[in-house]
FIKOLZA-1660 file (N, C-alpha, C; in steps of 0.1 Angstrom, whole numbers, plus 5000, padded with zeros to 4 digits):
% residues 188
   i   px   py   pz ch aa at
   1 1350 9881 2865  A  X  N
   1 1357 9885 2853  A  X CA
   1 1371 9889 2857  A  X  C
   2 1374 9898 2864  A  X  N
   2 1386 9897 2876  A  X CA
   2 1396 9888 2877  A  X  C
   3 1391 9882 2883  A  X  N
   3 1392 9869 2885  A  X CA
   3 1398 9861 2873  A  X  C
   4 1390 9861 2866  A  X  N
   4 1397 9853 2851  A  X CA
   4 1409 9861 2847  A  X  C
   5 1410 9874 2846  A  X  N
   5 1418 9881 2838  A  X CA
   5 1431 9876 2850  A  X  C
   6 1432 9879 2860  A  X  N
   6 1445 9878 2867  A  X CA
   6 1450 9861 2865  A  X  C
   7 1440 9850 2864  A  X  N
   7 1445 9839 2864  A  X CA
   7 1452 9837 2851  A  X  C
   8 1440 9844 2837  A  X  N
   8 1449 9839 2824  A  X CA
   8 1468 9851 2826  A  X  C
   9 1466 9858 2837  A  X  N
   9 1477 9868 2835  A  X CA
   9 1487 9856 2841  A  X  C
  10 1483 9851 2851  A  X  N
  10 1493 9843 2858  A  X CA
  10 1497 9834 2852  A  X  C
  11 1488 9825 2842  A  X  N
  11 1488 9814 2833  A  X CA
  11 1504 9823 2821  A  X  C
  12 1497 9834 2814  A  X  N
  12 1507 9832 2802  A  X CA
  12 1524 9836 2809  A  X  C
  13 1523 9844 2829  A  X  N
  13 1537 9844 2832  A  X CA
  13 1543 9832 2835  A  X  C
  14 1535 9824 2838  A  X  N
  14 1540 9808 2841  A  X CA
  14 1543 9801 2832  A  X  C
  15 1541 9809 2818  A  X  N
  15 1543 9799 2808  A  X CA
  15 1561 9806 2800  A  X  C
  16 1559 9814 2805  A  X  N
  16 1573 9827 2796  A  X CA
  16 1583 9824 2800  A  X  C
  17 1597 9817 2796  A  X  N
  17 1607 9811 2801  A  X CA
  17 1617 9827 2809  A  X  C
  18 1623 9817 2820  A  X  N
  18 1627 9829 2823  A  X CA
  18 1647 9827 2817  A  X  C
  19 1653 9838 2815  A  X  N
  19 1661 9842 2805  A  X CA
  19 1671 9829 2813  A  X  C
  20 1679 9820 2808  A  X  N
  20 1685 9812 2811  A  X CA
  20 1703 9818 2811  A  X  C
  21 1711 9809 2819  A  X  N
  21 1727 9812 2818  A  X CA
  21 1728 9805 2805  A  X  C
  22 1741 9814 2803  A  X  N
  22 1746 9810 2789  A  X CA
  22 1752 9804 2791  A  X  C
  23 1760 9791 2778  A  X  N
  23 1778 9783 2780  A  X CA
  23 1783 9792 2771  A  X  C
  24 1797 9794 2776  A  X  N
  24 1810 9798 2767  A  X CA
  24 1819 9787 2768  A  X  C
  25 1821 9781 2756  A  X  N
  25 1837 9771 2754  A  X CA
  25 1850 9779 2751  A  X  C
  26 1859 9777 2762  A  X  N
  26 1874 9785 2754  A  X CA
  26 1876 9781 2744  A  X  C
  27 1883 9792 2739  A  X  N
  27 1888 9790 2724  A  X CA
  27 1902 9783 2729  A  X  C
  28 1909 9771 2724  A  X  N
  28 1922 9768 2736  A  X CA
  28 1932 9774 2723  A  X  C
  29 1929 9780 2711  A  X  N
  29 1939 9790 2703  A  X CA
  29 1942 9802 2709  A  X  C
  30 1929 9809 2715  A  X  N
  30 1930 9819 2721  A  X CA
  30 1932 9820 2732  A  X  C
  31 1932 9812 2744  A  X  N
  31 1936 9811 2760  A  X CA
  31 1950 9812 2762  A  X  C
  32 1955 9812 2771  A  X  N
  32 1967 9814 2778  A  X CA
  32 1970 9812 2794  A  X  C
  33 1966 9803 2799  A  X  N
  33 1971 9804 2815  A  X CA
  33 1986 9809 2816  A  X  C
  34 1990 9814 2821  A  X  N
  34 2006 9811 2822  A  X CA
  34 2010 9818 2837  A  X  C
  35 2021 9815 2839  A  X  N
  35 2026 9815 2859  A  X CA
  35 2036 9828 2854  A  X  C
  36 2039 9834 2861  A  X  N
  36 2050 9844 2866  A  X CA
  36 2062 9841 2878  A  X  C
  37 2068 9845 2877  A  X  N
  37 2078 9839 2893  A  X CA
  37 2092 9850 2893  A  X  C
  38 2095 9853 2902  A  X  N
  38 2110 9861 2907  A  X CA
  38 2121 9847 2903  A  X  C
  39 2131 9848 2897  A  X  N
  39 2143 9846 2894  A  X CA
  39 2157 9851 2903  A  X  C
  40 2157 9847 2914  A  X  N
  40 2166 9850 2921  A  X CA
  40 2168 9868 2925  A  X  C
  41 2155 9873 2922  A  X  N
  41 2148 9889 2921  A  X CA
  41 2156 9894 2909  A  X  C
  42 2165 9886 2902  A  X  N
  42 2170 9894 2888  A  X CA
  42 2159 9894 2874  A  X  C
  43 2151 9884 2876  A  X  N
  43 2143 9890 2862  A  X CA
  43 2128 9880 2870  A  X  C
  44 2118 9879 2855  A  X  N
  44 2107 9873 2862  A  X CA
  44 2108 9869 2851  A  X  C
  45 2106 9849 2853  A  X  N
  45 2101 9841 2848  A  X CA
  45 2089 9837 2843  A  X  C
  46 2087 9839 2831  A  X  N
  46 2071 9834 2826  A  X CA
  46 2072 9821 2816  A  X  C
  47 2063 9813 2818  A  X  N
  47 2058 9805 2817  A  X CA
  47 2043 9804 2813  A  X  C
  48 2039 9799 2801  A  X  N
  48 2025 9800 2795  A  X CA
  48 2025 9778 2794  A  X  C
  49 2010 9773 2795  A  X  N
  49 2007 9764 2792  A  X CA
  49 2002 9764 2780  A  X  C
  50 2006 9755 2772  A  X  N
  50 1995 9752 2758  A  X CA
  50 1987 9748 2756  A  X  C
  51 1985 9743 2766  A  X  N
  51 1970 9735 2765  A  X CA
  51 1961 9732 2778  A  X  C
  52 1953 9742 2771  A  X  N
  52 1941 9742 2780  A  X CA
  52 1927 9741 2778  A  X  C
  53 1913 9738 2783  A  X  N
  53 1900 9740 2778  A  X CA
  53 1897 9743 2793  A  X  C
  54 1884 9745 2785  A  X  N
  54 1873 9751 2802  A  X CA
  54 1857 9756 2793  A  X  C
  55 1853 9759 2803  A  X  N
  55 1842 9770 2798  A  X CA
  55 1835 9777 2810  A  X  C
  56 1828 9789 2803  A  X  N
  56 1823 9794 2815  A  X CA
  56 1807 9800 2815  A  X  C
  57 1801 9800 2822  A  X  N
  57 1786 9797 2822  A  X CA
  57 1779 9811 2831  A  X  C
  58 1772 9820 2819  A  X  N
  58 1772 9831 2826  A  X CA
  58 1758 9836 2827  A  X  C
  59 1752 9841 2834  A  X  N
  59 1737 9850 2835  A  X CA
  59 1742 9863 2837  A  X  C
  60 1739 9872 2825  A  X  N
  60 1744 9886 2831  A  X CA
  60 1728 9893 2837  A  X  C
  61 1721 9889 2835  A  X  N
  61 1707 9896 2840  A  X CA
  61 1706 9895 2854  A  X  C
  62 1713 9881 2857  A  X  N
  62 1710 9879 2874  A  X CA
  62 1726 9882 2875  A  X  C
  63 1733 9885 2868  A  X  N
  63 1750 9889 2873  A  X CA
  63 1752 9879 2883  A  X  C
  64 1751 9865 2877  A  X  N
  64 1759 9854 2881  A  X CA
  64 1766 9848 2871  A  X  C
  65 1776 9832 2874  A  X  N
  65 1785 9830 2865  A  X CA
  65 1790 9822 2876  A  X  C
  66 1799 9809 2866  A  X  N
  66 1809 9802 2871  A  X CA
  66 1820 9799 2859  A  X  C
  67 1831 9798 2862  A  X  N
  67 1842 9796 2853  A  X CA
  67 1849 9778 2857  A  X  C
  68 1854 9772 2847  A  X  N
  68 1863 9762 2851  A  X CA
  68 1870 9760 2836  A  X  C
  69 1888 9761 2839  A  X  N
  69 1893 9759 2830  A  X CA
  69 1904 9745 2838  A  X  C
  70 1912 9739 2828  A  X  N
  70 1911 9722 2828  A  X CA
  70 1929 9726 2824  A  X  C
  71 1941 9725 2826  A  X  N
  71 1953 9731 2820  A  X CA
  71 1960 9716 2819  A  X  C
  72 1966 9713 2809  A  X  N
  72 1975 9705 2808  A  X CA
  72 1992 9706 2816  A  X  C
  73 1992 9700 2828  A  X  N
  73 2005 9705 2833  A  X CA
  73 2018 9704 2824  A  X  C
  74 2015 9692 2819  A  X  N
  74 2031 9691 2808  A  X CA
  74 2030 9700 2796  A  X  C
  75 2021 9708 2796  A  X  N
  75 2024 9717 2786  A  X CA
  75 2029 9728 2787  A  X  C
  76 2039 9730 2803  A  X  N
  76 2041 9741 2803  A  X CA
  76 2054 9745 2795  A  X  C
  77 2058 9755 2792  A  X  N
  77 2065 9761 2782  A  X CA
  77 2070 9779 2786  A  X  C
  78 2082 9774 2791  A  X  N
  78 2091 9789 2792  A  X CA
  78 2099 9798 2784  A  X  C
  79 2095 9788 2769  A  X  N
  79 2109 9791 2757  A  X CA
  79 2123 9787 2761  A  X  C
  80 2124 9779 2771  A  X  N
  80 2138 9775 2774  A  X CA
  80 2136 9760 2779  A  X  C
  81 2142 9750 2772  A  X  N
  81 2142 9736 2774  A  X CA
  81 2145 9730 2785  A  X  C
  82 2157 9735 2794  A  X  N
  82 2160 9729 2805  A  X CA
  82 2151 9732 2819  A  X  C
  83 2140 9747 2817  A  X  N
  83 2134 9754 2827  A  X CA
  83 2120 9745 2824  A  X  C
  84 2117 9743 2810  A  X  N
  84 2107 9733 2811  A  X CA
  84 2105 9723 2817  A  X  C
  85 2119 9712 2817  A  X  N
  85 2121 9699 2823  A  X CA
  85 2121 9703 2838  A  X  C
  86 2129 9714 2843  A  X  N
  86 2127 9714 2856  A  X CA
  86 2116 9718 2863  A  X  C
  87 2105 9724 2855  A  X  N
  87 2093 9725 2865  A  X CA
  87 2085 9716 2859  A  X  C
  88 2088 9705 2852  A  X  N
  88 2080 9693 2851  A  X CA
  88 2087 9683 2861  A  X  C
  89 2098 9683 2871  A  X  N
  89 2100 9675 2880  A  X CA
  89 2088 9675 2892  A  X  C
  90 2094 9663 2900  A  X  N
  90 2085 9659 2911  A  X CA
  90 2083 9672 2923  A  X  C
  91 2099 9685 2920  A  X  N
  91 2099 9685 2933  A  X CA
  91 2089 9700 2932  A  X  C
  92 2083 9706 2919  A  X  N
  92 2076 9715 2909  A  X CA
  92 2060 9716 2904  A  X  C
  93 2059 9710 2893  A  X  N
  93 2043 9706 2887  A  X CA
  93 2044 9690 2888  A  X  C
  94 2052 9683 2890  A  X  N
  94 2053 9665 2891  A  X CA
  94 2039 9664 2881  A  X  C
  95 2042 9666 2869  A  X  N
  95 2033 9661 2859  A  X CA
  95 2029 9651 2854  A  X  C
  96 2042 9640 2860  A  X  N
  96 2033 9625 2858  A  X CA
  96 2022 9622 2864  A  X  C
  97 2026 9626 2879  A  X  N
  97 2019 9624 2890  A  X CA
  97 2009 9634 2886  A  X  C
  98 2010 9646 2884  A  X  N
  98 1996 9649 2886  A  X CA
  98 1993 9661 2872  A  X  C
  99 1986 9653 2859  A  X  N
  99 1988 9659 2850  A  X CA
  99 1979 9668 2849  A  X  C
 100 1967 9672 2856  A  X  N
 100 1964 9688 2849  A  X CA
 100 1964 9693 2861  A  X  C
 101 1959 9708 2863  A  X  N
 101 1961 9718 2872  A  X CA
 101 1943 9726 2867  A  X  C
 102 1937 9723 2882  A  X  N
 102 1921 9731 2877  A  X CA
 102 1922 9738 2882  A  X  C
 103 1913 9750 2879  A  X  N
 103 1908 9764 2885  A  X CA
 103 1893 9764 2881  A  X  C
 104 1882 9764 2895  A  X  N
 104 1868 9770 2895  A  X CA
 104 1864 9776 2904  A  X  C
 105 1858 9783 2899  A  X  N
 105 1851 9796 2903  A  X CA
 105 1837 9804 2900  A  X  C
 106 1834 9810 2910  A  X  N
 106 1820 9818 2908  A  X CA
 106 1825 9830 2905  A  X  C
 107 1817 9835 2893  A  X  N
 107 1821 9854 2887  A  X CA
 107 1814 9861 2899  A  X  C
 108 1824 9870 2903  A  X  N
 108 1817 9885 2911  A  X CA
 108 1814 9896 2902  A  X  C
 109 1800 9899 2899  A  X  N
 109 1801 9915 2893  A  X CA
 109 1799 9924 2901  A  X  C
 110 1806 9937 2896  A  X  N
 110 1804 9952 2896  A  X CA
 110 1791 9954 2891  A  X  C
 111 1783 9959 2889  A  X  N
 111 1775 9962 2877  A  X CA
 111 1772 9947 2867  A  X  C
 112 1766 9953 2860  A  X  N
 112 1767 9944 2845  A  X CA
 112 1780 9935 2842  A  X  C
 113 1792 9940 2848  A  X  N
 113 1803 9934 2840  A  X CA
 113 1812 9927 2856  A  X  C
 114 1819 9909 2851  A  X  N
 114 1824 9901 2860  A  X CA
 114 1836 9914 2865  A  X  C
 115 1838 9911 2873  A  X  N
 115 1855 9918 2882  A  X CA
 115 1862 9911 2889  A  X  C
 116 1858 9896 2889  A  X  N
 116 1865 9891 2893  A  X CA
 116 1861 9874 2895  A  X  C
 117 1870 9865 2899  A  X  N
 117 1864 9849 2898  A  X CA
 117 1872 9849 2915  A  X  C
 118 1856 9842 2922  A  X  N
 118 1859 9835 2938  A  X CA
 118 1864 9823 2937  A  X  C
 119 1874 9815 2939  A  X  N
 119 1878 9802 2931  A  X CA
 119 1887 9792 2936  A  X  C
 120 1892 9780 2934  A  X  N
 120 1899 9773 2939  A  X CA
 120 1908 9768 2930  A  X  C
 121 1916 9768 2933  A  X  N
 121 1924 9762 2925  A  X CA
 121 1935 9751 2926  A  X  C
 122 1935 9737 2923  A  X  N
 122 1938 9724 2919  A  X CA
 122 1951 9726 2917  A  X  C
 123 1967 9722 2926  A  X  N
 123 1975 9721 2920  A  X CA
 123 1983 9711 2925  A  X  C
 124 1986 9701 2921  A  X  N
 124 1997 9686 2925  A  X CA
 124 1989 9681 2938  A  X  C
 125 1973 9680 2927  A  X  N
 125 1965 9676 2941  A  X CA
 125 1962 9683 2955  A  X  C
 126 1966 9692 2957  A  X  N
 126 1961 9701 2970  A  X CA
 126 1950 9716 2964  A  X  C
 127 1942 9718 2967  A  X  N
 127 1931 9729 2965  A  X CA
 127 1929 9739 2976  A  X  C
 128 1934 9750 2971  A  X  N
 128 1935 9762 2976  A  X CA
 128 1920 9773 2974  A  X  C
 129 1919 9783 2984  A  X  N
 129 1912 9794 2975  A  X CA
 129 1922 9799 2966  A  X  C
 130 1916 9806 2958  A  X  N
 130 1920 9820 2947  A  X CA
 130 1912 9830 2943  A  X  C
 131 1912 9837 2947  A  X  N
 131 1902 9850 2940  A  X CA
 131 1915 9855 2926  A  X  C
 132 1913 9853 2914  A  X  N
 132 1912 9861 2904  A  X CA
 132 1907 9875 2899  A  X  C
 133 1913 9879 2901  A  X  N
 133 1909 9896 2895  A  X CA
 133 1907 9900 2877  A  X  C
 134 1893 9897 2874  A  X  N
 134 1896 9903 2862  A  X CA
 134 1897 9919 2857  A  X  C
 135 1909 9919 2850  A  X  N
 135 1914 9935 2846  A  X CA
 135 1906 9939 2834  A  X  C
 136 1902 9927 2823  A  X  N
 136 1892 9931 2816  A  X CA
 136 1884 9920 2812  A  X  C
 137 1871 9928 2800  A  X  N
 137 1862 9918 2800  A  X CA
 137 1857 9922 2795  A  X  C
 138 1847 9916 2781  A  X  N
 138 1843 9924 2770  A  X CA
 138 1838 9911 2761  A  X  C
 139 1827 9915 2754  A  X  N
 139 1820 9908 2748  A  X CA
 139 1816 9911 2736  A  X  C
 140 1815 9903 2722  A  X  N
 140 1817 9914 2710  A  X CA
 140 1808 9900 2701  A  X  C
 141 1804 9903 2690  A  X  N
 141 1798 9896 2680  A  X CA
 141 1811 9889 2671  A  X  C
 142 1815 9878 2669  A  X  N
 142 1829 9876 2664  A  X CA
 142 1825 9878 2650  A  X  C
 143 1832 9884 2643  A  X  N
 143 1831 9887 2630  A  X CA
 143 1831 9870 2620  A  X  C
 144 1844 9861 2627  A  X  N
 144 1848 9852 2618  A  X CA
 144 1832 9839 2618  A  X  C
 145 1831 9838 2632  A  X  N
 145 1825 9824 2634  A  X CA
 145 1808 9832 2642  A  X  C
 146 1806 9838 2640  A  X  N
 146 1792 9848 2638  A  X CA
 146 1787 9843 2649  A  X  C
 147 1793 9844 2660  A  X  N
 147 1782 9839 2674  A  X CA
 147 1792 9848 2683  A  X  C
 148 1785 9849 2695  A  X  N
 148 1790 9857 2705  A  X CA
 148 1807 9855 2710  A  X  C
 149 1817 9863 2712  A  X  N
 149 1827 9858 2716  A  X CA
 149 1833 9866 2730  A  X  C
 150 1836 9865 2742  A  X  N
 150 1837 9870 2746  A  X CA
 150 1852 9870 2757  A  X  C
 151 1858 9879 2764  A  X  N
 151 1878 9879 2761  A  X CA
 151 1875 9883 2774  A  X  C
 152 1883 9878 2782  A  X  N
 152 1887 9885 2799  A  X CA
 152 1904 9883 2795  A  X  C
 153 1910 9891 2808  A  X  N
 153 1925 9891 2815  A  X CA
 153 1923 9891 2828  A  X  C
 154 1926 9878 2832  A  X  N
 154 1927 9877 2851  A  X CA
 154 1941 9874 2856  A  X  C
 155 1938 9876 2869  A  X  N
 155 1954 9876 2876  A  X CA
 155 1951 9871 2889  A  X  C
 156 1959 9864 2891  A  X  N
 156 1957 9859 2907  A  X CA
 156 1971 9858 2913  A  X  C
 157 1977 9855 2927  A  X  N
 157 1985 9854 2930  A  X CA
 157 1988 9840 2943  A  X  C
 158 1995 9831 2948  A  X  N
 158 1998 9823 2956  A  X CA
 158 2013 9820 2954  A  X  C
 159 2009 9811 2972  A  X  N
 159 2028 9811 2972  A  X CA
 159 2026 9796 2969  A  X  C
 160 2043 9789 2965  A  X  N
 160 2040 9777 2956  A  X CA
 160 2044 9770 2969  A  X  C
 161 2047 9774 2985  A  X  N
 161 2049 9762 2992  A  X CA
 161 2035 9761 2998  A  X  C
 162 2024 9767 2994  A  X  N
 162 2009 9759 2998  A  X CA
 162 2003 9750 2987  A  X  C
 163 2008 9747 2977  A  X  N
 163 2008 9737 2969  A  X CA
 163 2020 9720 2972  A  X  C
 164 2026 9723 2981  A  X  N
 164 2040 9711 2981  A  X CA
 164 2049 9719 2973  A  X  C
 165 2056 9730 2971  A  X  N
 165 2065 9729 2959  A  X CA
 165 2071 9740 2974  A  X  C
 166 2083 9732 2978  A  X  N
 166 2087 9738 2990  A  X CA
 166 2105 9745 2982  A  X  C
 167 2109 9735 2970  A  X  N
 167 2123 9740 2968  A  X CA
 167 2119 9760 2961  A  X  C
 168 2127 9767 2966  A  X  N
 168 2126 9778 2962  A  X CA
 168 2119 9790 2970  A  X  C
 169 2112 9782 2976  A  X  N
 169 2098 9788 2980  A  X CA
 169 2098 9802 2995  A  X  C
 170 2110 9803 2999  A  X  N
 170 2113 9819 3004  A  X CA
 170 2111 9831 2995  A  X  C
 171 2104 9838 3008  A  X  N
 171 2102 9852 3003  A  X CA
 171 2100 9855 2989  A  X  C
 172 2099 9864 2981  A  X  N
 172 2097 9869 2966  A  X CA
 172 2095 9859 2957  A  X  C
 173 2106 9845 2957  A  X  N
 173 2107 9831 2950  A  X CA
 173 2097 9827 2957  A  X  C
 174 2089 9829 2961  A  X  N
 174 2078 9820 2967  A  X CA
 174 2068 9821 2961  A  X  C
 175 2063 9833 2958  A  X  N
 175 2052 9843 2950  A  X CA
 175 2055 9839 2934  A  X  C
 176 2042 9831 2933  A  X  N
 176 2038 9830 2918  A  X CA
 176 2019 9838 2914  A  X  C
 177 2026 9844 2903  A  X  N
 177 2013 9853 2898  A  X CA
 177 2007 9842 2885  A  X  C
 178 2000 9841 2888  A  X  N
 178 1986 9833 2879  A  X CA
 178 1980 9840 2867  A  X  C
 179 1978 9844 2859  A  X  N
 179 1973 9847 2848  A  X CA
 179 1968 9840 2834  A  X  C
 180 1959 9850 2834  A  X  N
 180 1944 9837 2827  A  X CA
 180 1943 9845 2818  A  X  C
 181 1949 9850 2801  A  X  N
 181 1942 9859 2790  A  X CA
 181 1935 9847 2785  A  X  C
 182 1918 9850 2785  A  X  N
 182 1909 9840 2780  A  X CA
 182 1899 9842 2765  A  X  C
 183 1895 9835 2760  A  X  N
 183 1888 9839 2748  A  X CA
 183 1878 9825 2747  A  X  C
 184 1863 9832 2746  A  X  N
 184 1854 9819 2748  A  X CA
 184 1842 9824 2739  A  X  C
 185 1835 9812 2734  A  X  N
 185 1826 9814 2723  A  X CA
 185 1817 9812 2727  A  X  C
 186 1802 9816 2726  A  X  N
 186 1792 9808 2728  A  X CA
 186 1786 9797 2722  A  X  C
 187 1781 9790 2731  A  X  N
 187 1777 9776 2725  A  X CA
 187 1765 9779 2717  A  X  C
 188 1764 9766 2707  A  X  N
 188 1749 9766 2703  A  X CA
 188 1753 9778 2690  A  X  C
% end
């Protein structure tokens, strides 16, 4: 009798799905990659792309996760026309040559909540690490589209002559900061 009881116990746990990773699609209205850079140390240059997708794929019970977002390089955008064209040259992002720019990664948590993405990141064809630091991260019921929606702010840093982009690339001008404000829905 034993016997039976432990087998049907084993039977209905072998049968109970165990809690699966989720997908999140970015919202690419709500994303933002954009670069930072020193300006001859007189100001700091930002730069956001427009166009981007990804998604990212999370188990918060086993507090695992991977992220991959997809960036269109010619979309970058400084608000100034001529700063555009020049980091769309060969010697910069060479966007013909190499039109998007990836970033993937495994989420690190703290606790319950990511702190950060272990990651690589894809630029004018050479792939680097990147650890991303997320500053925040938060998960909410979207009011508009009634499925889970959830928002990070990450930051990463590299210099742009370990990518090929050797004009500029001393000291301070060398240092570009990475930034990722993300917004992603759940699938399904």
């Amino acid at each position: 009798m034993l016997r039976s009881c432990l087998l049907a116990a084993l039977l209905i746990c072998a049968t109970v799905p165990a809690p699966a990773a989720e997908r999140y699609t970015l919202d690419a209205a709500h994303t933002y990659p954009s670069l930072e850079m020193s300006h001859m140390g007189l100001s700091i240059w930002r730069g956001k792309f427009n166009h981007s997708s990804g998604h990212v794929v999370m188990d918060r019970k086993a507090r695992t996760g991977t992220v991959e977002v997809k960036v269109q390089s010619a979309s970058i955008d400084f608000g100034h026309d001529k700063m555009n064209e020049h980091a769309s040259d060969p010697d910069w992002l060479a966007v013909e040559k190499y039109p998007t720019i990836d970033y993937r990664g495994k989420l690190v948590f703290e606790g319950d909540t990511p702190r950060a993405v272990d990651g690589e990141l894809t630029l004018r064809g050479v792939t680097r690490p990147l650890r991303l630091k997320i500053n925040q991260f938060k998960c909410i019921d979207h009011p508009y589209y009634k499925k889970e929606a959830c928002g990070a702010d990450a930051e990463g840093e590299f210099n742009r002559a370990d990518f090929g982009m050797t004009q500029y690339s001393e000291g301070e001008a060398g240092r570009i900061r990475l930034r990722i404000q993300v917004e992603a829905l759940k699938d399904g």
